[in-house]
CHARMM-style PDB file with segment names, atoms N, HN, CA, C and O in Angstrom:
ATOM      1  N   UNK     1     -10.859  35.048 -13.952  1.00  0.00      PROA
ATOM      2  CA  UNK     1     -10.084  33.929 -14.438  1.00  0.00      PROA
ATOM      3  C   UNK     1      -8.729  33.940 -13.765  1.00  0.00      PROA
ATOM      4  O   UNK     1      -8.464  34.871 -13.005  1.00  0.00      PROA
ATOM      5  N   UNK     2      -7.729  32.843 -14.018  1.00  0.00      PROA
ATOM      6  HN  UNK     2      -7.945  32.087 -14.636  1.00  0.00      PROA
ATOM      7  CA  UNK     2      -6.740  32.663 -13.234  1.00  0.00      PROA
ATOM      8  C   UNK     2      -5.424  32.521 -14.156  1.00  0.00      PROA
ATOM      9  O   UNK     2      -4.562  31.670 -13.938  1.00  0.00      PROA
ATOM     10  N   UNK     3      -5.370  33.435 -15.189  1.00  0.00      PROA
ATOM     11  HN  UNK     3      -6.071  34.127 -15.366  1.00  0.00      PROA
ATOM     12  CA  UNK     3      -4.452  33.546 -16.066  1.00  0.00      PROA
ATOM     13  C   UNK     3      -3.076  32.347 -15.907  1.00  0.00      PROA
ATOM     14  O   UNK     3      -2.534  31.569 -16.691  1.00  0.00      PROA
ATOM     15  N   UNK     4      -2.870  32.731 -14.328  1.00  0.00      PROA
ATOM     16  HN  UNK     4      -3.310  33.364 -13.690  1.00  0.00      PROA
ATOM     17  CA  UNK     4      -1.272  32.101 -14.215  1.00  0.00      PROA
ATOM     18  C   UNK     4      -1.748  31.023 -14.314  1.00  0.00      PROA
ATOM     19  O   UNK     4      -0.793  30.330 -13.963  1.00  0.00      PROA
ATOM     20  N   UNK     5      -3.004  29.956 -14.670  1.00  0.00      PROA
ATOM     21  HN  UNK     5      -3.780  30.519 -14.955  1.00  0.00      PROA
ATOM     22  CA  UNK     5      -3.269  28.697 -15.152  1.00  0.00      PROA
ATOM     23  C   UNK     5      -2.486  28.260 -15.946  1.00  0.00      PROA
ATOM     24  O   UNK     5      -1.722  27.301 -15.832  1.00  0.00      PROA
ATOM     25  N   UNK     6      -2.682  29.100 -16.963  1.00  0.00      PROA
ATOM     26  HN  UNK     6      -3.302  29.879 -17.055  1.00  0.00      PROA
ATOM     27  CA  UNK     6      -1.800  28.700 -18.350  1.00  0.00      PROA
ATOM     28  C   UNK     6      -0.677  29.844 -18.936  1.00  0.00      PROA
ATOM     29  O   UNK     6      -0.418  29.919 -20.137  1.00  0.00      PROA
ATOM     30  N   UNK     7      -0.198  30.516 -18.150  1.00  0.00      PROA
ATOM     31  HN  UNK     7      -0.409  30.454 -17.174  1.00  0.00      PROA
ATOM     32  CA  UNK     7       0.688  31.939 -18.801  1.00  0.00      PROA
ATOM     33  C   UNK     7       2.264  30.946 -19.189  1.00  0.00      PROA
ATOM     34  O   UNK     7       3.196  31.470 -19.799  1.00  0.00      PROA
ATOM     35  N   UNK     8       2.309  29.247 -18.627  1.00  0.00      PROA
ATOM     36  HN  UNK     8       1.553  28.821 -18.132  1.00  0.00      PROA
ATOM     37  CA  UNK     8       3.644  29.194 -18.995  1.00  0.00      PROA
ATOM     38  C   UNK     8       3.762  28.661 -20.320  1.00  0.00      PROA
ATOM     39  O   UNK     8       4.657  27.872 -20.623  1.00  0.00      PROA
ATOM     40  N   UNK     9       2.641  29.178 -21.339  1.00  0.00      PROA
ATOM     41  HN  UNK     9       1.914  29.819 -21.092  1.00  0.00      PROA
ATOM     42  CA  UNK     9       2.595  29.152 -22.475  1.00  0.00      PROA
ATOM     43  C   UNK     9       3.204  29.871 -23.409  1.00  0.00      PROA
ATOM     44  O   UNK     9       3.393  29.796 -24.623  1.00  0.00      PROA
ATOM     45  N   UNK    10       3.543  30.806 -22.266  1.00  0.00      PROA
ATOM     46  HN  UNK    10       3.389  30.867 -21.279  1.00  0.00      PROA
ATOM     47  CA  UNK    10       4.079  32.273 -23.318  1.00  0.00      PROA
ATOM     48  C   UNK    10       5.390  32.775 -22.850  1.00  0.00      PROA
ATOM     49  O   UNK    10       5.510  32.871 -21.628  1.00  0.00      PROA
ATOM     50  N   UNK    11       6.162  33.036 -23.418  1.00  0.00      PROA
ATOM     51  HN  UNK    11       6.064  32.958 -24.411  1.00  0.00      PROA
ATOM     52  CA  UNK    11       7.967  33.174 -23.103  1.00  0.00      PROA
ATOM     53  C   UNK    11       7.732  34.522 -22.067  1.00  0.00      PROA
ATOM     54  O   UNK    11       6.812  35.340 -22.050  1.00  0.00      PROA
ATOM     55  N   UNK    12       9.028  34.396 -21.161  1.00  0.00      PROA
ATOM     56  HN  UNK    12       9.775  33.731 -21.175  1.00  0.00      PROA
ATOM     57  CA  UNK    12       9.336  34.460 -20.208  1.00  0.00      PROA
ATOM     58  C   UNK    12      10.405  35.641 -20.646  1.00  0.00      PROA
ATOM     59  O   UNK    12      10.464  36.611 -19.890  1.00  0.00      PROA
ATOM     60  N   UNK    13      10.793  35.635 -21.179  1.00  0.00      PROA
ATOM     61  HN  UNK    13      10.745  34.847 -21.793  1.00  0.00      PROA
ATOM     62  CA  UNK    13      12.153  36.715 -22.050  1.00  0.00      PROA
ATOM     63  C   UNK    13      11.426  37.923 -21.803  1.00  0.00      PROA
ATOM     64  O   UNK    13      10.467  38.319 -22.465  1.00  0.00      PROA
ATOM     65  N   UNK    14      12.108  38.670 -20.485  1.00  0.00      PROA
ATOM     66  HN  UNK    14      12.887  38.349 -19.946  1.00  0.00      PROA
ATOM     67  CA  UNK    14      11.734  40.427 -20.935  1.00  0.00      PROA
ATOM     68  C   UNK    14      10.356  40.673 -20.283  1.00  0.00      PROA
ATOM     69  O   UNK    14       9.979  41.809 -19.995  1.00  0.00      PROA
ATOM     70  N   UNK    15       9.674  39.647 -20.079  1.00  0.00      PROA
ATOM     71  HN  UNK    15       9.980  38.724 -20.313  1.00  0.00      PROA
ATOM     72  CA  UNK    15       8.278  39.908 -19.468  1.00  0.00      PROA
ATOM     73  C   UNK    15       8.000  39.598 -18.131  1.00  0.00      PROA
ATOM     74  O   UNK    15       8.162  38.504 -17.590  1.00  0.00      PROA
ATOM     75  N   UNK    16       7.630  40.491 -17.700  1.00  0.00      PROA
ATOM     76  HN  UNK    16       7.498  41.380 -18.140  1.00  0.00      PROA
ATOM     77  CA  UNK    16       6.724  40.210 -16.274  1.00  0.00      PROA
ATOM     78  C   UNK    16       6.012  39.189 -15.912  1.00  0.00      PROA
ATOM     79  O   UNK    16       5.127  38.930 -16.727  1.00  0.00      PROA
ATOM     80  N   UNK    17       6.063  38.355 -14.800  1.00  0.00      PROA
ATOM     81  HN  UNK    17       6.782  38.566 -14.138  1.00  0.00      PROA
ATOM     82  CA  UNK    17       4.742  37.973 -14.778  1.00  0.00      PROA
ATOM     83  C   UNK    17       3.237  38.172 -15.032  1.00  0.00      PROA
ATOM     84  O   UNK    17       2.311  37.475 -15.446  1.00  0.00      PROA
ATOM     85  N   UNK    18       3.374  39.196 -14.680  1.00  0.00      PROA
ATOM     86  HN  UNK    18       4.126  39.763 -14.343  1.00  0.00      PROA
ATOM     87  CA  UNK    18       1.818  40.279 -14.816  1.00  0.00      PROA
ATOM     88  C   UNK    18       1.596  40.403 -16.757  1.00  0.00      PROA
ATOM     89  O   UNK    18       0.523  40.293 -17.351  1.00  0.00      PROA
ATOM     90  N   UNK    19       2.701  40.606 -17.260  1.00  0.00      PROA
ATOM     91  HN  UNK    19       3.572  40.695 -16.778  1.00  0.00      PROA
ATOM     92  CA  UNK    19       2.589  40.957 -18.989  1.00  0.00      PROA
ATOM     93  C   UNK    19       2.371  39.151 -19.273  1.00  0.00      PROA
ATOM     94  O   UNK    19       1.647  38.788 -20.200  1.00  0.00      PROA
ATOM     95  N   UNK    20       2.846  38.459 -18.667  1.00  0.00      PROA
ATOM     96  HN  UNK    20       3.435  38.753 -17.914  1.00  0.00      PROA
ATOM     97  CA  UNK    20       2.251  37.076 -19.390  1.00  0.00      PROA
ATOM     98  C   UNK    20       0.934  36.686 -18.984  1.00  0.00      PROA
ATOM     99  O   UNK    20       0.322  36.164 -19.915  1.00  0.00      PROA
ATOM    100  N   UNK    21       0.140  36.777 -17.669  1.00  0.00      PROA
ATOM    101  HN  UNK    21       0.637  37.201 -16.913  1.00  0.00      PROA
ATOM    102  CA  UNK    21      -0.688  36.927 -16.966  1.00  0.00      PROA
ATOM    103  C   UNK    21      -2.018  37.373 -18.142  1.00  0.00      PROA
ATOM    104  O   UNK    21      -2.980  36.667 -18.443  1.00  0.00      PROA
ATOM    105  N   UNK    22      -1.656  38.903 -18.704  1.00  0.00      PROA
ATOM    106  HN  UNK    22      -0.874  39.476 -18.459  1.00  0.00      PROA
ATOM    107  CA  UNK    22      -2.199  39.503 -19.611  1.00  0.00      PROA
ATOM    108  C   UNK    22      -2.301  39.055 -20.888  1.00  0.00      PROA
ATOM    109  O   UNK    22      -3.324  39.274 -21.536  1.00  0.00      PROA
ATOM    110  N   UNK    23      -1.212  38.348 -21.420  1.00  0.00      PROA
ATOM    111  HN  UNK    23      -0.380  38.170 -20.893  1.00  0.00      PROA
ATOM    112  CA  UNK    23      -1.385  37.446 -22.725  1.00  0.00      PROA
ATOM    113  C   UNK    23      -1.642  36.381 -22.588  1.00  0.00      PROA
ATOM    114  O   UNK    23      -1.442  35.702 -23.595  1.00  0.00      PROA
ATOM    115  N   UNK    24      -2.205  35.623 -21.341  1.00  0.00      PROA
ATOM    116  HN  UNK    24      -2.367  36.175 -20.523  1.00  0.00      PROA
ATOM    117  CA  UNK    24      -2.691  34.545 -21.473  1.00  0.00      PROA
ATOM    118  C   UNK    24      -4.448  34.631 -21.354  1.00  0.00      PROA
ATOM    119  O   UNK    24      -5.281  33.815 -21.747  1.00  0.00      PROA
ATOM    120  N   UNK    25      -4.608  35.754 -20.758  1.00  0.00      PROA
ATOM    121  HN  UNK    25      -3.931  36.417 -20.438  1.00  0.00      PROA
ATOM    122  CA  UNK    25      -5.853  36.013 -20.664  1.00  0.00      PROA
ATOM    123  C   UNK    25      -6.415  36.874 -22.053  1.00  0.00      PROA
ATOM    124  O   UNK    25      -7.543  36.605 -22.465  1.00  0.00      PROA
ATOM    125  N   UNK    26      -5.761  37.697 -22.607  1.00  0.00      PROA
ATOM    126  HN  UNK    26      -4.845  37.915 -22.273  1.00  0.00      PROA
ATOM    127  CA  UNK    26      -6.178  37.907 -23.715  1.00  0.00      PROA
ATOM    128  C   UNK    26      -6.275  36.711 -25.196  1.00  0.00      PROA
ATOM    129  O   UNK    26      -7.053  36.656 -26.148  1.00  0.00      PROA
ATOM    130  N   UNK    27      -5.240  35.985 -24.842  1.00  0.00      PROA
ATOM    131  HN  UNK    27      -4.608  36.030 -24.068  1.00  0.00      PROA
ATOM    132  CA  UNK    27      -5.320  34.139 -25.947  1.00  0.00      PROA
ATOM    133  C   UNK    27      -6.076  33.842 -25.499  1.00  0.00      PROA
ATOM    134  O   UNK    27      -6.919  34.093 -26.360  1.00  0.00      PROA
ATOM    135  N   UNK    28      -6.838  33.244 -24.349  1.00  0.00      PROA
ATOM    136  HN  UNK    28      -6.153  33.040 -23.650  1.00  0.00      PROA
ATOM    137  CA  UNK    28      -8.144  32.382 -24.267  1.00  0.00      PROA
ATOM    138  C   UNK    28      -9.294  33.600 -24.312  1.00  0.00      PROA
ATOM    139  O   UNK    28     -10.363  33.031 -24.533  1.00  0.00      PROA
ATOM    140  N   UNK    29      -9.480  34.828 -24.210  1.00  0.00      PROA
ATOM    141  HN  UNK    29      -8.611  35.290 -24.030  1.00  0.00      PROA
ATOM    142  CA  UNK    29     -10.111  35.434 -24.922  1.00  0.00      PROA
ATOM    143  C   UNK    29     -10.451  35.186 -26.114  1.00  0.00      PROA
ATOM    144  O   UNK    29     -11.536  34.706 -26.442  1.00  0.00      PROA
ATOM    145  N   UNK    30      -9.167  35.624 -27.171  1.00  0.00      PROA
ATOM    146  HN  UNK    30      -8.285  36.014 -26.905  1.00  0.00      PROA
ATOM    147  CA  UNK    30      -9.434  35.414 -28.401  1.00  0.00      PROA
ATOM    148  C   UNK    30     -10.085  34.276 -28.789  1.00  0.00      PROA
ATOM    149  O   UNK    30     -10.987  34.241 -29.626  1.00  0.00      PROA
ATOM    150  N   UNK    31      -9.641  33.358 -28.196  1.00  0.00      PROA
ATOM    151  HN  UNK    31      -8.908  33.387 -27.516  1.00  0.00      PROA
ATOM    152  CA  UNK    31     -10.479  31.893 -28.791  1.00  0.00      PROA
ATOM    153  C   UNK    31     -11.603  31.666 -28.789  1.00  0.00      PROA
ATOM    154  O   UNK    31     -12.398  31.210 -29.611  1.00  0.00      PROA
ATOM    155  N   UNK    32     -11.677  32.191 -27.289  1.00  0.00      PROA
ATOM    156  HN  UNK    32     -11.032  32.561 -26.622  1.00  0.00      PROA
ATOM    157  CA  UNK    32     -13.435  31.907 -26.640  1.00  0.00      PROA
ATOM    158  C   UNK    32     -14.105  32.935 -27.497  1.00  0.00      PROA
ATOM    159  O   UNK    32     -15.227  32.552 -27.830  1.00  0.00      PROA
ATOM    160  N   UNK    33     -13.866  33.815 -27.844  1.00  0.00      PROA
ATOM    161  HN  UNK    33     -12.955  34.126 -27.574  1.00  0.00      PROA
ATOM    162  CA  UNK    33     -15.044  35.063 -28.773  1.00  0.00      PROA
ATOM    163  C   UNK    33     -14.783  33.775 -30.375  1.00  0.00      PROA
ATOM    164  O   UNK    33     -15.808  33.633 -31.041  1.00  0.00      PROA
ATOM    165  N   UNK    34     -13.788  33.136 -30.766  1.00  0.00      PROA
ATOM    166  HN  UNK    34     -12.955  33.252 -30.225  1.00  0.00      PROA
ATOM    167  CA  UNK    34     -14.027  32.883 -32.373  1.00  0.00      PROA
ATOM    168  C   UNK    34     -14.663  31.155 -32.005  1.00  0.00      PROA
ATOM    169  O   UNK    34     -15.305  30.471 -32.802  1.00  0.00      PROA
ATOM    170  N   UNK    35     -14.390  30.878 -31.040  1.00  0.00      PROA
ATOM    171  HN  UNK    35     -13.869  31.434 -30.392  1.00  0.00      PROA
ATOM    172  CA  UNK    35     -15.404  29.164 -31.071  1.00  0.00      PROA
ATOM    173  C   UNK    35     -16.906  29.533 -30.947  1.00  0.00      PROA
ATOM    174  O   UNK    35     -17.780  28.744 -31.306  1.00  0.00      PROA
ATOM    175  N   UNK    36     -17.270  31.159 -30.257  1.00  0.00      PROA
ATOM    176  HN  UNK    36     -16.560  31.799 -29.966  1.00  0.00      PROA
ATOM    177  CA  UNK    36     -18.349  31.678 -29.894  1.00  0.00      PROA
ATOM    178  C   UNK    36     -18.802  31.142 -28.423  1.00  0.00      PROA
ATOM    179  O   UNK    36     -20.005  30.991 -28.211  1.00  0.00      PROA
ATOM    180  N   UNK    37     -17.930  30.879 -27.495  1.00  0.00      PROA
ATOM    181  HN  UNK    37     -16.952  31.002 -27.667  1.00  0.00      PROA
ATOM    182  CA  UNK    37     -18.524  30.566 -26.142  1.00  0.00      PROA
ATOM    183  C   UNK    37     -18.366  32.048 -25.350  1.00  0.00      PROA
ATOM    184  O   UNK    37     -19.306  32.278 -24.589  1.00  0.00      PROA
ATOM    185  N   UNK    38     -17.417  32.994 -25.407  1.00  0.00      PROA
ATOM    186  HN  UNK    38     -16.653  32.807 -26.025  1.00  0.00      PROA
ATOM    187  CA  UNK    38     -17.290  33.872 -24.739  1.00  0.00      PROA
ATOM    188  C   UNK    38     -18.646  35.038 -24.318  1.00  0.00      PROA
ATOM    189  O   UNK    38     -18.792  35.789 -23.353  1.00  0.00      PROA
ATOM    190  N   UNK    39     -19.257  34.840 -25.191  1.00  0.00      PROA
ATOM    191  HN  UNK    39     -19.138  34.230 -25.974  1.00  0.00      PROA
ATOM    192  CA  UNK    39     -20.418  35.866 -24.686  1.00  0.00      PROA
ATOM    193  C   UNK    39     -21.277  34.642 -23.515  1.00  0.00      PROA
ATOM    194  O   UNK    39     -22.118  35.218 -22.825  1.00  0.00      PROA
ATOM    195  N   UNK    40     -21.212  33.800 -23.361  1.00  0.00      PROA
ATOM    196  HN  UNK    40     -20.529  33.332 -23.922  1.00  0.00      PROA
ATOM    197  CA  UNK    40     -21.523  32.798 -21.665  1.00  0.00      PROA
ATOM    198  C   UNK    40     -21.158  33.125 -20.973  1.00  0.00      PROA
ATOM    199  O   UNK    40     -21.918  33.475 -20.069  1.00  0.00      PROA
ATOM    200  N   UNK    41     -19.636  33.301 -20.784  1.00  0.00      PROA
ATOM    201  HN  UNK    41     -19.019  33.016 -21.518  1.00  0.00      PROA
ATOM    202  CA  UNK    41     -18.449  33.621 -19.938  1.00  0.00      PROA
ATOM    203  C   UNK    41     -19.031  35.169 -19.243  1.00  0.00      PROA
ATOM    204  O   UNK    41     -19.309  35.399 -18.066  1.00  0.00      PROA
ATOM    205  N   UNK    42     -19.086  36.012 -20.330  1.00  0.00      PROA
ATOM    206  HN  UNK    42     -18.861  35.825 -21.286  1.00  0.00      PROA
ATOM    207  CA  UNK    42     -19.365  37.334 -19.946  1.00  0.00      PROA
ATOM    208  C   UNK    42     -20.446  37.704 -19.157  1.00  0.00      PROA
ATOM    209  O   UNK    42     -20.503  38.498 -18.218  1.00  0.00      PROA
ATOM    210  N   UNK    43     -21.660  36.710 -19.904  1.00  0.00      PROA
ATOM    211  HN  UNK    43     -21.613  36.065 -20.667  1.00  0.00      PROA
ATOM    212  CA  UNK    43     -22.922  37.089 -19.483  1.00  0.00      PROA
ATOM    213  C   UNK    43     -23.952  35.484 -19.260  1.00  0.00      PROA
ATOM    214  O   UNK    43     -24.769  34.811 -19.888  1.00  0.00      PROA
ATOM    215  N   UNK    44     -23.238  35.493 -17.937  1.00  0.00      PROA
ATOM    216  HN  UNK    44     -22.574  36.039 -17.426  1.00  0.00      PROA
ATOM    217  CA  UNK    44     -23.458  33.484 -17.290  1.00  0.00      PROA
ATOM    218  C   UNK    44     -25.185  33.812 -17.005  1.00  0.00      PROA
ATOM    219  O   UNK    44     -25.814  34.816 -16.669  1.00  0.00      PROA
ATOM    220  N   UNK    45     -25.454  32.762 -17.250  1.00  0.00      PROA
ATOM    221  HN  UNK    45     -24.944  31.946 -17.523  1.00  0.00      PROA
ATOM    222  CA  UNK    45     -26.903  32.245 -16.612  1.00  0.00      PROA
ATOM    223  C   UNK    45     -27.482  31.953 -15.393  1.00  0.00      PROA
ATOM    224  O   UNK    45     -27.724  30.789 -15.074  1.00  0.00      PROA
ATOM    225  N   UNK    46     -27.759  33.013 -14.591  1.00  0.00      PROA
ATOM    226  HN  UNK    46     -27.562  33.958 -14.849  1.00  0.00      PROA
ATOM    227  CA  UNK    46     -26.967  33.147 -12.538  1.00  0.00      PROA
ATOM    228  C   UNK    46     -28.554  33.463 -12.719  1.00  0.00      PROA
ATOM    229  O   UNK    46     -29.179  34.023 -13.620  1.00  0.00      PROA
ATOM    230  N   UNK    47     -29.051  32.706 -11.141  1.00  0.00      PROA
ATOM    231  HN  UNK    47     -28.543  32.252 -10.409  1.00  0.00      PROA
ATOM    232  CA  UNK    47     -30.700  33.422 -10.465  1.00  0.00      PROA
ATOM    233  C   UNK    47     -30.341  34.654 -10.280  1.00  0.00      PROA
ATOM    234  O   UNK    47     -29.353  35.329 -10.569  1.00  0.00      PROA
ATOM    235  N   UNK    48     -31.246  34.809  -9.789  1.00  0.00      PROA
ATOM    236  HN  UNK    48     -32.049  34.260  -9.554  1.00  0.00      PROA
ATOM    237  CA  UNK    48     -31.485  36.712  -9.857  1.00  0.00      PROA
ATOM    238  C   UNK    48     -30.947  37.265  -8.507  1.00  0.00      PROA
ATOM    239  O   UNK    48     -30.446  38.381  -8.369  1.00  0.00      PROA
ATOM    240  N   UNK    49     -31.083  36.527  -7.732  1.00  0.00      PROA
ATOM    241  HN  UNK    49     -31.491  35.620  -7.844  1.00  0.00      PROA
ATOM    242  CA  UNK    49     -30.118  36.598  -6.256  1.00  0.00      PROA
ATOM    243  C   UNK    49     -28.617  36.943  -6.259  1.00  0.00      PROA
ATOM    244  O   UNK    49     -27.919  37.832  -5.772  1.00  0.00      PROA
ATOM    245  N   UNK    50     -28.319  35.216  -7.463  1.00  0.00      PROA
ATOM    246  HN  UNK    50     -28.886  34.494  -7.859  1.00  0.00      PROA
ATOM    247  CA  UNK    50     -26.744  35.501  -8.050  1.00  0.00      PROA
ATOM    248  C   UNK    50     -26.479  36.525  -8.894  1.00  0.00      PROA
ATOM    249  O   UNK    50     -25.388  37.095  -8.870  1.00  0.00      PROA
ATOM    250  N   UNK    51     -27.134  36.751  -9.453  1.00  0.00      PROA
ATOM    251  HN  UNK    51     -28.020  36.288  -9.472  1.00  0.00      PROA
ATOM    252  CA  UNK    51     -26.887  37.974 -10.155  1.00  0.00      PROA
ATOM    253  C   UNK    51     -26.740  39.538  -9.693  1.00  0.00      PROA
ATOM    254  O   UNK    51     -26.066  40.453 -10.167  1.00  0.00      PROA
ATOM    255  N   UNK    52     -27.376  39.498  -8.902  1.00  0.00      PROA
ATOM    256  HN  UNK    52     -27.923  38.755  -8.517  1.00  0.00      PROA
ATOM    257  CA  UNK    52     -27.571  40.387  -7.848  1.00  0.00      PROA
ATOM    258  C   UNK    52     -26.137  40.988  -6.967  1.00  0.00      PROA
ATOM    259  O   UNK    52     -25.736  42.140  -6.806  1.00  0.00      PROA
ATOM    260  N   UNK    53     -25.577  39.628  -6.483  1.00  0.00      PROA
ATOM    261  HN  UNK    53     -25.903  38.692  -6.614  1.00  0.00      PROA
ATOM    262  CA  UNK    53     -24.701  39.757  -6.228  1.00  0.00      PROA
ATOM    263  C   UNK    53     -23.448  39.709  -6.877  1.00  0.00      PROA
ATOM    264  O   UNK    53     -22.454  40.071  -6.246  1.00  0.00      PROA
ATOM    265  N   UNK    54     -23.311  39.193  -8.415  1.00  0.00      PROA
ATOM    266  HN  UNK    54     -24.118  38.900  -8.928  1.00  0.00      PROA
ATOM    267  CA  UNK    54     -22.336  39.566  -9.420  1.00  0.00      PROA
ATOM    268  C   UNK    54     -22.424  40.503  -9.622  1.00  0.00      PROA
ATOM    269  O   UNK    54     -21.327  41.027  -9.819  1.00  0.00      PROA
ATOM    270  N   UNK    55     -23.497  41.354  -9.732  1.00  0.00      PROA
ATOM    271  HN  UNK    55     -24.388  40.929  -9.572  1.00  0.00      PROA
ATOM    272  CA  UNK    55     -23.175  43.024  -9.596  1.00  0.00      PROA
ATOM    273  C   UNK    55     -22.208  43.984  -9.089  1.00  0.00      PROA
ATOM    274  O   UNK    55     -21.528  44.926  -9.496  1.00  0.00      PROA
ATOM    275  N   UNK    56     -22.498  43.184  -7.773  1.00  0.00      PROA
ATOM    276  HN  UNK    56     -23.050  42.419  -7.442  1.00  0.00      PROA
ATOM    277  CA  UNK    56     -22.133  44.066  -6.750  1.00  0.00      PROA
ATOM    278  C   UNK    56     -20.139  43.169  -6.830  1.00  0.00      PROA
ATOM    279  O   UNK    56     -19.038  43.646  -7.103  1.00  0.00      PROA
ATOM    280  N   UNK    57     -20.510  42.047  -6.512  1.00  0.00      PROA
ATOM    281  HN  UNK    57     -21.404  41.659  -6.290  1.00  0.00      PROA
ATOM    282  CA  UNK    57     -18.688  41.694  -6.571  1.00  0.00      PROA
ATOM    283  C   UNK    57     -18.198  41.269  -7.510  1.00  0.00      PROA
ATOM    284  O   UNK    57     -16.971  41.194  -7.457  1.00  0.00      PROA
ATOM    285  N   UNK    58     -18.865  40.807  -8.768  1.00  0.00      PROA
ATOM    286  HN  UNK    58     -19.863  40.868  -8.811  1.00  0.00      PROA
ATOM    287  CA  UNK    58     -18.363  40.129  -9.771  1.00  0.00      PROA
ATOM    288  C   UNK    58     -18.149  38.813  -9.712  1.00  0.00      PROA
ATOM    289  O   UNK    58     -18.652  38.190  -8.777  1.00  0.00      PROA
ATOM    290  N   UNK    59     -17.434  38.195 -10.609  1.00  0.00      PROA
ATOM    291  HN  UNK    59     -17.025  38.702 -11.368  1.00  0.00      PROA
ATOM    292  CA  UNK    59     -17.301  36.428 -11.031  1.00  0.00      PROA
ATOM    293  C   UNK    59     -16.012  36.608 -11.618  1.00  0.00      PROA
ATOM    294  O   UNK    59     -15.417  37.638 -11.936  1.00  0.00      PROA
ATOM    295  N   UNK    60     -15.602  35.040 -11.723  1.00  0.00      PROA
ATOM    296  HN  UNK    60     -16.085  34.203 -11.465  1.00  0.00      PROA
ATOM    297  CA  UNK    60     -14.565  34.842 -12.027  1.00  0.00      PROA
ATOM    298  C   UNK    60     -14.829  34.112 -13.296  1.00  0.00      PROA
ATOM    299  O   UNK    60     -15.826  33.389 -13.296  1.00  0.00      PROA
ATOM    300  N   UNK    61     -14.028  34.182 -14.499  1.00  0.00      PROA
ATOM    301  HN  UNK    61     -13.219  34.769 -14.499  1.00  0.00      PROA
ATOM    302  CA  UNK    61     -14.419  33.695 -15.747  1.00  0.00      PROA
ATOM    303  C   UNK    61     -13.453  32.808 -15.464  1.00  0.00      PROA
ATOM    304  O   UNK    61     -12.413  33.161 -14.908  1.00  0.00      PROA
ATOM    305  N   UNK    62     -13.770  31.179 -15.929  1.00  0.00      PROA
ATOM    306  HN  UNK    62     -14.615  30.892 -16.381  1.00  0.00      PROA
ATOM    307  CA  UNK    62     -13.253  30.681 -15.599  1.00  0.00      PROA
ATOM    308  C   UNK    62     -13.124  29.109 -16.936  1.00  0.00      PROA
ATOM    309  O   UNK    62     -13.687  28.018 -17.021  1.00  0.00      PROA
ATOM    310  N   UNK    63     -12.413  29.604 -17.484  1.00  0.00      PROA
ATOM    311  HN  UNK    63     -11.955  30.491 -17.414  1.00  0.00      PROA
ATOM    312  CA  UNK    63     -12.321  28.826 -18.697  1.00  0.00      PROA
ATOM    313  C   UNK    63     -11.628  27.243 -18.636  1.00  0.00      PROA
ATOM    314  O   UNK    63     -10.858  26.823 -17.772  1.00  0.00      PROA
ATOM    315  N   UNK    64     -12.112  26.573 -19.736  1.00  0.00      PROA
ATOM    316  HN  UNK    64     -12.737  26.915 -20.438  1.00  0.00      PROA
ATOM    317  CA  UNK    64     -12.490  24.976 -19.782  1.00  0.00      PROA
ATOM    318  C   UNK    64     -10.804  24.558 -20.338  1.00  0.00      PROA
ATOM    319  OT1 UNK    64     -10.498  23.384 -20.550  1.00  0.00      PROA
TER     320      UNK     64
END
């Protein structure tokens, strides 16, 4: 995912980029596990080829 999407949600006072980065990705976490979409996110519906190769490099979660 691409946190700095939405990190200028979260104050700027005292924090890093990287520490807002982290609380923006942990807030659309939280949400996505209580609307119940996050287990998609985690575990996408990829051919076996793609999958294959999410193994090996991973995916980008990439929220709506």
């Amino acid at each position: 995912m691409y946190p700095s999407l939405r990190n200028h949600n979260f104050a700027r006072a005292g924090r890093s980029n990287d520490q807002r980065n982290a609380d923006s990705a942990i807030a659309w976490m939280c949400f996505a596990d209580l609307e119940g979409s996050l287990a998609g996110f985690l575990d996408p519906s990829l051919a076996p080829n793609e999958r294959e190769e999410a193994q090996i490099e991973g995916w980008i979660l990439w929220p709506k």
